[in-house]
N, C-alpha and C positions, 0 to 999 in steps of 0.2 A: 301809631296811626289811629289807635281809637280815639284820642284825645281831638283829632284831626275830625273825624266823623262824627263827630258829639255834635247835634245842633242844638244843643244848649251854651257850648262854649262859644263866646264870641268871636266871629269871623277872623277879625288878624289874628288871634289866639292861635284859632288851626290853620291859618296860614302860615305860623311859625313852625307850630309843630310837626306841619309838611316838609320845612324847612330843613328840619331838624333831620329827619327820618332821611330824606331827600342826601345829604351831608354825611350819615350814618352809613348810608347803601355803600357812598363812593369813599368810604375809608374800609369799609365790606372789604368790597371788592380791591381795592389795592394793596391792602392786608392780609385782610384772615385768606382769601382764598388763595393767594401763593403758599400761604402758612401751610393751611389745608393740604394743597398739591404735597408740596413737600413732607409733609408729614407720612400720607400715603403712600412716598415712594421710600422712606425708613421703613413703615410699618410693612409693606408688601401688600398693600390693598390695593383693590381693584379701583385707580383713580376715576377712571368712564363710572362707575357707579354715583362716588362722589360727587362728580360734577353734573351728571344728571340728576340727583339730590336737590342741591342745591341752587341747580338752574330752573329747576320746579320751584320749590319754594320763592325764589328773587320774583320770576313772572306772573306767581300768583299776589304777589305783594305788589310788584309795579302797578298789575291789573286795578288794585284794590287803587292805589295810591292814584290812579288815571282817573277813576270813579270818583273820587272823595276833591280830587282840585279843580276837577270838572264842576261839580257842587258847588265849591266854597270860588269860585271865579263867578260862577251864575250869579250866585248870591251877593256876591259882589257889587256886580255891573247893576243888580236892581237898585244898589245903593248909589250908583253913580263912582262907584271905583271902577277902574278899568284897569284890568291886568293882562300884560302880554306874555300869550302860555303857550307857546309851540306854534305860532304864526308869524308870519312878516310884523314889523314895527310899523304903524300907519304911515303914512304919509304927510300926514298932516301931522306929527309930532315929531319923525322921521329925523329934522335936521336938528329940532331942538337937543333930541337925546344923542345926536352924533355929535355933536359941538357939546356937550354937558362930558359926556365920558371919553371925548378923545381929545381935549384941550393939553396945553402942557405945566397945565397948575394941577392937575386932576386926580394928583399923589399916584399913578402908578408910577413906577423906579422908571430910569432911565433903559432905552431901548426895548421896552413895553407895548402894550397895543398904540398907547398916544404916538409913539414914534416909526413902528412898523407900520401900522393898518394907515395910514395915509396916503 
């Protein structure tokens, strides 16, 4: 996430590296932390500690990572890119991006979004 905060690095740059970070948490979390758990229950350690450990640390990274794509989105839109971050899809682009990602050429596999979400 530093790479991400650097306003020297070019905006897609730390848009990627949000990405990236972003992609690292959610292998985090469906990994290391069952590993985790389980390890504490061989070891005889106090899990509740662990996990409040580690839920500290995740919220003060989230925090960080809210602050820094909040930035690199601002910084964005002054350039005329516009990114959709935790809000409704507009309206006015609405059907374009609903017919672009749920067509049946759109390479997700069969019985995917293109075929349930309809």
């Amino acid at each position: 996430m530093y790479e991400a905060a650097d306003k020297a690095v070019p905006l897609a740059e730390r848009l990627k590296f949000l990405s990236i970070y972003s992609s690292n948490l959610d292998e985090f979390s469906r990994v290391r932390i069952p590993t985790i758990t389980a390890l504490g229950k061989v070891q005889k350690q106090n899990k509740e500690d662990n996990a409040t450990a580690i839920a500290g640390i995740i919220n003060r990274q989230q925090d960080r990572f809210g602050q820094i794509i909040k930035s690199v989105t601002g910084e964005l839109k002054k350039k005329g890119v516009y990114i959709v971050y935790n809000e409704p899809i507009p309206a006015i682009v609405l059907k374009e991006v609903t017919d672009y990602f749920f067509r049946a050429d759109s390479g997700f596999p069969e019985n995917s979004l293109s075929s349930v979400c309809r």
